[in-house]
Each structure stands twice: as structure tokens, then as C-alpha cells.
py3Dmol code that shows the C-alpha trace and the ligand (Angstrom):
import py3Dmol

protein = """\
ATOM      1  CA  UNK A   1       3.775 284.314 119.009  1.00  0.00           C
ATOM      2  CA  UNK A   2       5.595 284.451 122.543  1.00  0.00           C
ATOM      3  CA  UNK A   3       8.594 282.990 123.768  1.00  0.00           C
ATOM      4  CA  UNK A   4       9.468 281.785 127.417  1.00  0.00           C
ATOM      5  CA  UNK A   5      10.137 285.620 127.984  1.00  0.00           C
ATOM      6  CA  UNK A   6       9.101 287.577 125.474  1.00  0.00           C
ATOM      7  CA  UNK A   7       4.503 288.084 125.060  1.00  0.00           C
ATOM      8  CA  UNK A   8       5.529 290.926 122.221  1.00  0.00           C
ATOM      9  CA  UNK A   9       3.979 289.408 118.911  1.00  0.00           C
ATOM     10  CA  UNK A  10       6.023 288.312 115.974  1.00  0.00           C
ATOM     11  CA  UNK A  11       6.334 291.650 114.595  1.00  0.00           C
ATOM     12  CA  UNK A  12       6.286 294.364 117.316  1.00  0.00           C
ATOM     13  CA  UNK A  13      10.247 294.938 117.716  1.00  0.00           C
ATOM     14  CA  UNK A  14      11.824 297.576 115.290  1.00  0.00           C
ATOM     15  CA  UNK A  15      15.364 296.257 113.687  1.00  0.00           C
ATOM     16  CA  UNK A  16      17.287 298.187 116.132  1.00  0.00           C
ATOM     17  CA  UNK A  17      16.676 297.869 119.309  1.00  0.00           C
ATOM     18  CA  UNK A  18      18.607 299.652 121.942  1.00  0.00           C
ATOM     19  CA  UNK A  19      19.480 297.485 125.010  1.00  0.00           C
ATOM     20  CA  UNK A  20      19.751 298.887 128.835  1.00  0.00           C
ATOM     21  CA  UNK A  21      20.350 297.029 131.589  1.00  0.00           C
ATOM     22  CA  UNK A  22      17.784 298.562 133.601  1.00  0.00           C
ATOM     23  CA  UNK A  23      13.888 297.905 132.884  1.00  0.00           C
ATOM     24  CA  UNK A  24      13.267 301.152 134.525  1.00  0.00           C
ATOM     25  CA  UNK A  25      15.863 303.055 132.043  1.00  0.00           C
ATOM     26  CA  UNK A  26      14.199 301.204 128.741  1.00  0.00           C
ATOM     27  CA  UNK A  27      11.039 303.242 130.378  1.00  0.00           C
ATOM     28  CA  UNK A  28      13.295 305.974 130.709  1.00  0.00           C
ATOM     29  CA  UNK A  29      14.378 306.223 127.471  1.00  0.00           C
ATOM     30  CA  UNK A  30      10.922 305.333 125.729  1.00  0.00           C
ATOM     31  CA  UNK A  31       9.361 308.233 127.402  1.00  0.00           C
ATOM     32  CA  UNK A  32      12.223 310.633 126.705  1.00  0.00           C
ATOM     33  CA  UNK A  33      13.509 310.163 123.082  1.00  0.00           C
ATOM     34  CA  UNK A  34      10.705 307.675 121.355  1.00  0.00           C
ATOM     35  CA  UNK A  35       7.387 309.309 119.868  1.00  0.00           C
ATOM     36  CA  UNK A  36       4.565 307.106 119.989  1.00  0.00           C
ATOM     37  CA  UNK A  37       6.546 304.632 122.351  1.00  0.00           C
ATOM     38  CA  UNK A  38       4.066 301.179 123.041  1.00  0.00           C
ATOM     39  CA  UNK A  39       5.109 298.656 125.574  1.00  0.00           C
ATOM     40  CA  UNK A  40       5.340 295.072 123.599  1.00  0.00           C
ATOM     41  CA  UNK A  41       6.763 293.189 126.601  1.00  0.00           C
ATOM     42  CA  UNK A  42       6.441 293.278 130.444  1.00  0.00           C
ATOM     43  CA  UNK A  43       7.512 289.566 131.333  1.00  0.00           C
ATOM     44  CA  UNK A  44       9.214 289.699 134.666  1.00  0.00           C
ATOM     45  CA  UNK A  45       9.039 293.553 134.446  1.00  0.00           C
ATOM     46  CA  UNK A  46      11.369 293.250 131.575  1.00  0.00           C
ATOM     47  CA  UNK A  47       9.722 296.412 129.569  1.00  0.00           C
ATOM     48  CA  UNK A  48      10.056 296.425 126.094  1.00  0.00           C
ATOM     49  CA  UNK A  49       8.831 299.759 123.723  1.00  0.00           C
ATOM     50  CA  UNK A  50       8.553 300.048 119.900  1.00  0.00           C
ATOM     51  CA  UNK A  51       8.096 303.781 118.814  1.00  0.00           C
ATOM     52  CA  UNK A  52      10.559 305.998 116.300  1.00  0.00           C
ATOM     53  CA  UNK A  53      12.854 308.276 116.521  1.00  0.00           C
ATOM     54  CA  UNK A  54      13.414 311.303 113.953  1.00  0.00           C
ATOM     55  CA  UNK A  55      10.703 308.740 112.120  1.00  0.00           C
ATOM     56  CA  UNK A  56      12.806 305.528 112.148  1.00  0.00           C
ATOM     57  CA  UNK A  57      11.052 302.921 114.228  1.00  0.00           C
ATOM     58  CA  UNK A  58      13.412 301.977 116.957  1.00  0.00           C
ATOM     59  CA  UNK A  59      12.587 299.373 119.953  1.00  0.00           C
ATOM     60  CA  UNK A  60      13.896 299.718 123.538  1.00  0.00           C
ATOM     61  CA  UNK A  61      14.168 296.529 125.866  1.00  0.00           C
ATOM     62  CA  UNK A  62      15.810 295.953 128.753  1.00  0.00           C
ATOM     63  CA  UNK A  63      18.584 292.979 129.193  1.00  0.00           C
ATOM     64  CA  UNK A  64      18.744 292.780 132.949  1.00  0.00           C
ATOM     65  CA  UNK A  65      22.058 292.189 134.352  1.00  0.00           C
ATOM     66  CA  UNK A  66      24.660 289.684 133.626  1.00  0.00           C
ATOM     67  CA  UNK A  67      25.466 287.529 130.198  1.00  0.00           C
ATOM     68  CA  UNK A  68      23.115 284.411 131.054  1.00  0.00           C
ATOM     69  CA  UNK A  69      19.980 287.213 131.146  1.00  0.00           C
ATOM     70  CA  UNK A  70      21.202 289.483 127.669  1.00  0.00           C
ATOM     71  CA  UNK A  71      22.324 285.591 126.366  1.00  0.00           C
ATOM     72  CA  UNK A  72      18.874 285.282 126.380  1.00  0.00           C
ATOM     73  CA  UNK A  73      17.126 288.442 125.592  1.00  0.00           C
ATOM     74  CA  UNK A  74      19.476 288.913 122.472  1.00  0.00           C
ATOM     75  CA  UNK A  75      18.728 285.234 121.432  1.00  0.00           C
ATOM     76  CA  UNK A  76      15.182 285.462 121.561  1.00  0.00           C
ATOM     77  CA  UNK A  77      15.330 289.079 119.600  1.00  0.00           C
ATOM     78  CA  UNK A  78      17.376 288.225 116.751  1.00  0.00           C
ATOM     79  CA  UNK A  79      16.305 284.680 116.111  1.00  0.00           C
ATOM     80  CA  UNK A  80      12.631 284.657 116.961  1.00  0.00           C
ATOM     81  CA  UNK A  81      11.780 288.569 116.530  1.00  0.00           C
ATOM     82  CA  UNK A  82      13.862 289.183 113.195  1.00  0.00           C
ATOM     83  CA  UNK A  83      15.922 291.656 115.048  1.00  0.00           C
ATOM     84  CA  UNK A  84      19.069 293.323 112.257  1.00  0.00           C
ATOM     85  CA  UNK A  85      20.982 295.221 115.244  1.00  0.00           C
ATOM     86  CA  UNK A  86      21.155 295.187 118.916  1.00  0.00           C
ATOM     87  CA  UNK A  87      23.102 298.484 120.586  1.00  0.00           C
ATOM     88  CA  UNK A  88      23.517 298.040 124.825  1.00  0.00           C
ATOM     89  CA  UNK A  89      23.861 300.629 126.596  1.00  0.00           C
ATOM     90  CA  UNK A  90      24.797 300.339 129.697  1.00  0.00           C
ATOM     91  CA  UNK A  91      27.452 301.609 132.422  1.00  0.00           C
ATOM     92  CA  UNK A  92      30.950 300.352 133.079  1.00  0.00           C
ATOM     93  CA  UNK A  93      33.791 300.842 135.573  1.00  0.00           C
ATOM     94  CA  UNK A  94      36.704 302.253 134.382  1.00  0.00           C
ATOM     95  CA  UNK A  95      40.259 299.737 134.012  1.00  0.00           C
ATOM     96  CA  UNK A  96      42.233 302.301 131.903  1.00  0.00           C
ATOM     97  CA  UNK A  97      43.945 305.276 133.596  1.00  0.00           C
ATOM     98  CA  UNK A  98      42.969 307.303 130.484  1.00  0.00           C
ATOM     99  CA  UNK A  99      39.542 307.119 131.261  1.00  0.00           C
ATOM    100  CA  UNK A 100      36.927 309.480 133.462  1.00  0.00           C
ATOM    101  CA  UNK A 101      33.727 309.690 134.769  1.00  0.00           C
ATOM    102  CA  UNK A 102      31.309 309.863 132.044  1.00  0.00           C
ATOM    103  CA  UNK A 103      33.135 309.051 129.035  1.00  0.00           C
ATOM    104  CA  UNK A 104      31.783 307.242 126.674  1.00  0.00           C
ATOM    105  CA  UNK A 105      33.720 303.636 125.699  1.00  0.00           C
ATOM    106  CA  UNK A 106      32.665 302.267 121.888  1.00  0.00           C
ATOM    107  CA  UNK A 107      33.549 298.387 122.730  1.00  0.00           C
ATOM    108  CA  UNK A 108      35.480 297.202 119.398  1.00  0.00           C
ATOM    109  CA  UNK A 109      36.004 293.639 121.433  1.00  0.00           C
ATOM    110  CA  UNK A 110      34.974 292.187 124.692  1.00  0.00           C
ATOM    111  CA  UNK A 111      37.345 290.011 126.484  1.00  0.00           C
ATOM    112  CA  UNK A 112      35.174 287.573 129.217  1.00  0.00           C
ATOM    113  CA  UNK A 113      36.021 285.109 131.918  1.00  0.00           C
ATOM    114  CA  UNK A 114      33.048 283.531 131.568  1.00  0.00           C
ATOM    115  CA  UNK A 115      32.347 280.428 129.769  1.00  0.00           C
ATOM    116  CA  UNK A 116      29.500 281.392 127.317  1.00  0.00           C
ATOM    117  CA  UNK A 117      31.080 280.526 124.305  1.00  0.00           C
ATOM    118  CA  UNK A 118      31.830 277.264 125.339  1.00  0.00           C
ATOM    119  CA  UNK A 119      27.779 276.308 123.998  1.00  0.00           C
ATOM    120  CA  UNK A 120      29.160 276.633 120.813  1.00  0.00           C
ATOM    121  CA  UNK A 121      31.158 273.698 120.809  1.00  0.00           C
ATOM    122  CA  UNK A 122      34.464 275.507 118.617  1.00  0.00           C
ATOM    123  CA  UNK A 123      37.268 274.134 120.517  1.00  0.00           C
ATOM    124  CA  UNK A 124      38.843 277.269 120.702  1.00  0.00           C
ATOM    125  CA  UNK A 125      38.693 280.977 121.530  1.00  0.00           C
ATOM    126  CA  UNK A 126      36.322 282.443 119.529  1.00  0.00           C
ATOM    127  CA  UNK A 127      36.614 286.778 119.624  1.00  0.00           C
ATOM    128  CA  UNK A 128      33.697 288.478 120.501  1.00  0.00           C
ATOM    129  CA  UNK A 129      33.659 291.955 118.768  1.00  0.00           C
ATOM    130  CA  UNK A 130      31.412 293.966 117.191  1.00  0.00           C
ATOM    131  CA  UNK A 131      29.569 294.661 114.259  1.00  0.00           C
ATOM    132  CA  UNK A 132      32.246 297.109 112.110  1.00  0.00           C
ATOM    133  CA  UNK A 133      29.163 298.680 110.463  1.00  0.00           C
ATOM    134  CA  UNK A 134      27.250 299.846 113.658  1.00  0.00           C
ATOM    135  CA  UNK A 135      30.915 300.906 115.459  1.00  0.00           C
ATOM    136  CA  UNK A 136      31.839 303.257 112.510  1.00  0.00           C
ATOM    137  CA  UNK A 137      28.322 304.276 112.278  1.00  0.00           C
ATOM    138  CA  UNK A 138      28.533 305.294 116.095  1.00  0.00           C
ATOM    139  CA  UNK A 139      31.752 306.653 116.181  1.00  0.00           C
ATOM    140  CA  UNK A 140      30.745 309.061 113.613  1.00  0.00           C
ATOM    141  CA  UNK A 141      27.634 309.948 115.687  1.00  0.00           C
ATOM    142  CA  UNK A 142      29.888 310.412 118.402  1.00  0.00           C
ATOM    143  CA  UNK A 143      32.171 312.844 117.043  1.00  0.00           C
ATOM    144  CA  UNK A 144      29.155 314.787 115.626  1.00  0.00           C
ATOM    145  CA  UNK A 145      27.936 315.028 119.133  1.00  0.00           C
ATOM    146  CA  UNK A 146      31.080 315.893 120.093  1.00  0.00           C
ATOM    147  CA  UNK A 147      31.670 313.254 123.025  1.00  0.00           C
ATOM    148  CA  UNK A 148      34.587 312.519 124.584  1.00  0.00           C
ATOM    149  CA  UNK A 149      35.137 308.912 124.192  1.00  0.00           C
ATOM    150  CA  UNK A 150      37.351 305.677 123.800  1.00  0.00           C
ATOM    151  CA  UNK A 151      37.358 302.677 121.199  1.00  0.00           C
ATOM    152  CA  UNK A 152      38.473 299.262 121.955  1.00  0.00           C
ATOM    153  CA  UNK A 153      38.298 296.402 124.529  1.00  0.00           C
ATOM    154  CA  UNK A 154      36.571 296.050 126.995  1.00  0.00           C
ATOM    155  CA  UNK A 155      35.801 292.839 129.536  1.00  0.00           C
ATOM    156  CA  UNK A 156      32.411 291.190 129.917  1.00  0.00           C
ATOM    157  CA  UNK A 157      32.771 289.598 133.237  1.00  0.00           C
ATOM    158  CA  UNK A 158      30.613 287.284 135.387  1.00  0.00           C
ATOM    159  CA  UNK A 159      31.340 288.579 139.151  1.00  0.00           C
ATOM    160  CA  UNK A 160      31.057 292.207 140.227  1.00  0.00           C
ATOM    161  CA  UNK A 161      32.439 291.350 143.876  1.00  0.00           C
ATOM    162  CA  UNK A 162      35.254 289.275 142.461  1.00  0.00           C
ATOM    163  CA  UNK A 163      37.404 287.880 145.404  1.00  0.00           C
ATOM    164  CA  UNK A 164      40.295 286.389 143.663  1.00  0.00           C
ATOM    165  CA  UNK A 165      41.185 287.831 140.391  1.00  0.00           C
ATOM    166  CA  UNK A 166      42.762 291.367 139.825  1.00  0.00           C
ATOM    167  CA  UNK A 167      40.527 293.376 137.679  1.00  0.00           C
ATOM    168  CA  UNK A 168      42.982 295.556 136.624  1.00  0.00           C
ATOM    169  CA  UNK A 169      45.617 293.388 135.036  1.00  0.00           C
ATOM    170  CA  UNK A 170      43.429 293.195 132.446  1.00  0.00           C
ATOM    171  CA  UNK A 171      44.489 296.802 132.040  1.00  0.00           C
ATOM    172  CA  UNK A 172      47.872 296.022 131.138  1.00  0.00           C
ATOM    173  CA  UNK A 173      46.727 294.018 128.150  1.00  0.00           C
ATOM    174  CA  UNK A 174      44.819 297.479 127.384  1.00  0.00           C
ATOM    175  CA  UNK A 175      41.746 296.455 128.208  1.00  0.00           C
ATOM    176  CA  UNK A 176      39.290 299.794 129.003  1.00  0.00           C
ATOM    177  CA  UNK A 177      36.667 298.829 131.430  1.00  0.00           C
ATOM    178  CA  UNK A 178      34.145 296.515 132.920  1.00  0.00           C
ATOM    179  CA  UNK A 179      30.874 295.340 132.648  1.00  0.00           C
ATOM    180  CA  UNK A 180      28.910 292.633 132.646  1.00  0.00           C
ATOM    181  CA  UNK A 181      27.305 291.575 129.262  1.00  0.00           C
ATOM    182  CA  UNK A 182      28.526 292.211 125.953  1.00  0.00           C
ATOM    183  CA  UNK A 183      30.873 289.348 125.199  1.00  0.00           C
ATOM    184  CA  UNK A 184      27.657 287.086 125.656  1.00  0.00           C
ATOM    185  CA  UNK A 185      25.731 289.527 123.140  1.00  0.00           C
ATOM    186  CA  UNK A 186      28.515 289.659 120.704  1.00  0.00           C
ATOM    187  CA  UNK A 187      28.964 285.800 120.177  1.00  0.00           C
ATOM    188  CA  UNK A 188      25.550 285.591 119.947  1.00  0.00           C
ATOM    189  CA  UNK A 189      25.354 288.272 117.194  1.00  0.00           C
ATOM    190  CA  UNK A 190      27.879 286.369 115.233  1.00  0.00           C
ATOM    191  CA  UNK A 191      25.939 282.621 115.743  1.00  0.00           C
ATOM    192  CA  UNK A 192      22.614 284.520 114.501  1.00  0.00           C
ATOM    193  CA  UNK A 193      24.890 286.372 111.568  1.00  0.00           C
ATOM    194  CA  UNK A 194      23.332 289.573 113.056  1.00  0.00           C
ATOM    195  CA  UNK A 195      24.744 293.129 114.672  1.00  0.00           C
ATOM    196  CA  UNK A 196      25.675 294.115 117.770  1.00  0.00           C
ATOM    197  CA  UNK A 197      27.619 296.537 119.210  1.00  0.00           C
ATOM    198  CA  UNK A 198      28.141 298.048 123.181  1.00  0.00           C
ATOM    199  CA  UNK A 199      28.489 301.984 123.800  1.00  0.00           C
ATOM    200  CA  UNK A 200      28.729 302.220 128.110  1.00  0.00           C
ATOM    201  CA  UNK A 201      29.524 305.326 130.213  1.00  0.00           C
ATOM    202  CA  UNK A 202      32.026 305.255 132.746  1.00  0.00           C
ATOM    203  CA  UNK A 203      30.073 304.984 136.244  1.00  0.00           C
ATOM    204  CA  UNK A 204      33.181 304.500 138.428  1.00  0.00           C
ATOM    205  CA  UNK A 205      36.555 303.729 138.119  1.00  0.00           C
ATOM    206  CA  UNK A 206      38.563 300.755 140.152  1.00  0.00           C
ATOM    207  CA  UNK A 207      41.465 302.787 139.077  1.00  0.00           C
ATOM    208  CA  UNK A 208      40.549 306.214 141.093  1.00  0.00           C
ATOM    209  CA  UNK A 209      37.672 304.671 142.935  1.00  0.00           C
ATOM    210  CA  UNK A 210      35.104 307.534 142.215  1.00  0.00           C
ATOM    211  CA  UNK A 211      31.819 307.145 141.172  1.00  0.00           C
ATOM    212  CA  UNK A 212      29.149 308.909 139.706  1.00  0.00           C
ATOM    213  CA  UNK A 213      26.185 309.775 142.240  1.00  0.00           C
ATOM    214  CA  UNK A 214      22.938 307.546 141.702  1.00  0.00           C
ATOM    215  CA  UNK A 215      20.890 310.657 140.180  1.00  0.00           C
ATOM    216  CA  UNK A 216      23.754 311.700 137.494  1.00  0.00           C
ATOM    217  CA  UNK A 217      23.923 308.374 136.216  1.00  0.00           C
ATOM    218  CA  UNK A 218      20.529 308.985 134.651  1.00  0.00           C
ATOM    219  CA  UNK A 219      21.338 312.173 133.618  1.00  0.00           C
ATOM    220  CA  UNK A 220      25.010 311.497 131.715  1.00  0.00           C
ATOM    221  CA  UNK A 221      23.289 308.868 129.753  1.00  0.00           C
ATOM    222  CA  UNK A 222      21.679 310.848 127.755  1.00  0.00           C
ATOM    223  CA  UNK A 223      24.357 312.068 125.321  1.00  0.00           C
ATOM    224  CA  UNK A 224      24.870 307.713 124.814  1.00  0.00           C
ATOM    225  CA  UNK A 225      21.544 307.595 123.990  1.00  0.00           C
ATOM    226  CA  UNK A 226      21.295 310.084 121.269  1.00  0.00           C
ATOM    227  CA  UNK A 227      24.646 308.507 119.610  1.00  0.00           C
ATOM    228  CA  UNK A 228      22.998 305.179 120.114  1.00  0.00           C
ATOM    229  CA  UNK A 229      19.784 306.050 118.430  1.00  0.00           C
ATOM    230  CA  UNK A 230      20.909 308.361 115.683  1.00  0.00           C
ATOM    231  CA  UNK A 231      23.314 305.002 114.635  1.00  0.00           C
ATOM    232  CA  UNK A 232      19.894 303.558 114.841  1.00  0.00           C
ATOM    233  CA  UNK A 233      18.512 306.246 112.144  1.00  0.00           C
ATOM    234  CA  UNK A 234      21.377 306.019 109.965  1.00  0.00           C
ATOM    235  CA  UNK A 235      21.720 302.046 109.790  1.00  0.00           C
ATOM    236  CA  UNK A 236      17.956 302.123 108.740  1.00  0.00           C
ATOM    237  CA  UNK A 237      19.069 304.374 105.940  1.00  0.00           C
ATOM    238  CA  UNK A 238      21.854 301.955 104.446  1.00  0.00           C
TER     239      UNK A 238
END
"""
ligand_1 = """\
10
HPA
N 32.007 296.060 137.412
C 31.147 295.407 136.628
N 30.193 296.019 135.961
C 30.087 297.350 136.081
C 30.951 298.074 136.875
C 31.969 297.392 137.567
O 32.767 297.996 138.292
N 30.575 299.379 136.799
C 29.513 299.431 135.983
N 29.213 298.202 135.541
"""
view = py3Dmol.view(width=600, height=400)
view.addModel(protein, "pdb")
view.setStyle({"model": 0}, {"cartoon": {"style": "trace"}})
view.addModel(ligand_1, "xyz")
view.setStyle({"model": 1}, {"stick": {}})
view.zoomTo()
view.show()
């Protein structure tokens, strides 16, 4: 069993499995936090590990960037890998005021100008948010690990050097930050009837214009990670 991306076999992903953008961080984080991590997928570099985690099997696969590369990583995971829950990880620039460097946003919704959803042929605006189950389940890891972090929107958008619109009126509506990929995951959580949910650190801000230095954004990840992967332990426990 492959797909046009995917050489794992039919059974090598765990239910969970915990989304970065970056191949290099999915290596990252297998070699850190998984025991007995095994790489299932290289296509294109996109690495792909299966180990466990406090003795839960959990998976690790990158997304690469953008919504037409997670639209299809996330499809291919939950409908041709029986995949229950997909958690991305993944940095994103602050909107909100309220927000600094390193905090960690739970995304309840993501807001997109993108035109993903349009596939799905619903003649209307359908919301992307996430799974309720994996949010509460991570927001109570969260406060255990005592982070200091947000809830709500966010906005899954298709340009990072946008030239016409203003990022930040999406602010006004309350919307917390930017990234690049979760409204596409989200909508397709809800067409496979599956999970999904998007926990991001703050990298930079367009409201302050600061930004975390290349070498701490490895570094601050790592309290995401452990919310993300103890959600992982507890789900498999439900
Ligand atoms: N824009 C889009 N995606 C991002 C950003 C940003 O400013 N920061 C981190 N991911």
C-alpha cells in the first residue's frame, strides 16, 4: 500500500499523529520525545516516524508548508492510513496585541482567504474549527504544563508576502494570528468525520514586528510538543 506521497504501508501510522511543518522538525521531534521512533515515509523528504510516547504509539509527519501540501498529507492520513486525530504544530505570527513571543495559540476556528473549501461543492461558508474533544483535551494539558496561552481564531492564509490585503484587520474581528494551514486541515477533518486540531507558537508578531531568533524557535517548541503529545496519550485512553 502507497499513495502518490505516502511509501508507509497500510498500517505503519499511529492514530495520532502530530503534524510540523518542517520535515527536519518531525526528525526533531522523533528523536527527542518518541522511543523506538521508525521512519515510515521519506517521499520528497517528507519524513514520517511511528514510535510511542509514555507507551502510546504516536506518529510524527511533516505537512510542508501551505494548505494545498497539509490538504494533501491530512487526506491521504485519515482516509487511506485510518488516521483518528491529526494535531499541527507549527509557528504563527502574532495579529492580536494580547499576544507575545512564544505563546502558545489553541486554534478553536480558522478563518482562510483561500478557496479550499470551495472542492466541496456546499454553496456556502462552511466553518473550519476543531475537534472539541482534542481542544479540551489540550487545553487541559496546557494548563497542567502551565503555559501561557490563547484559545480561539486564528487565519489560515495562502500568501505570506501579501501585497494588498491588511493582515491585521482581521484583528479587529478578533482574530489571533497567522499561519498557513489549518483551515485546509480542519475542513478536511470534518469531510473524513475525523479530528483535528492546531496548537502554534508565536514566532513573530506583525503587530510589534519582533521575532524569535532562528535557533529559539527550535527550542520554545518544545513545551507545544509535550501538550501536543500528552493530548495524544490521553485521547488514546478515551
Ligand atoms: N505569516 C504566515 N505564516 C506564519 C507567519 C506569518 O507571519 N509566522 C509564522 N507562520
Amino acid at each position: 500500500m502507497s499513495t502518490p506521497h505516502n511509501s508507509a504501508a497500510e498500517s505503519a501510522f499511529a492514530k495520532t499523529v502530530l503534524m510540523p511543518g518542517d520535515p527536519l522538525r518531525a526528525q526533531f521531534i522523533a528523536r527527542t520525545f518518541l522511543t523506538d521512533a521508525q521512519l515510515v515515509n521519506n517521499v520528497r523528504g517528507v519524513q514520517g516516524y511511528t514510535g510511542s510516547y509514555k507507551g502510546t504509539p504516536v506518529s510524527v509527519m511533516a505537512s510542508g508548508m501551505g494548505m494545498p501540501a497539509i490538504g494533501i498529507y491530512s487526506h491521504e492520513l485519515f482516509h487511506f492510513y485510518d488516521v483518528d486525530n491529526i494535531i499541527r504544530v507549527g509557528s504563527a505570527g502574532a495579529i492580536s496585541p494580547k499576544l507575545k513571543l512564544r505563546d502558545l495559540v489553541l486554534a478553536q476556528g480558522a478563518c482562510t482567504d483561500s478557496n479550499y473549501a470551495h472542492q466541496f461543492g456546499l454553496g456556502g461558508t462552511l466553518a473550519p474549527i476543531a475537534d472539541f474533544s482534542l481542544l479540551e483535551t489540550a487545553v487541559g494539558a496546557a494548563r497542567s504544563a502551565g503555559a501561557s496561552f490563547a484559545v480561539g481564531n486564528i487565519l489560515s492564509s495562502d500568501v505570506f508576502y501579501n501585497q494588498a490585503a491588511d493582515t491585521l484587520n482581521w484583528g479587529r474581528y478578533g482574530v489571533l494570528a497567522i499561519e498557513m494551514e489549518s483551515a485546509a486541515l480542519y475542513l478536511n477533518a470534518a469531510q473524513a468525520g475525523k479530528r483535528a486540531l492546531t496548537i502554534c507558537t508565536i514566532s513573530d508578531s506583525l503587530v510589534s514586528g519582533e521575532a524569535l531568533p532562528p535557533e529559539e524557535r527550535e527550542t520554545s517548541f518544545t513545551q507545544m510538543m509535550e501538550i501536543a503529545l500528552e493530548t495524544a496519550v490521553q485521547m488514546a485512553a478515551k
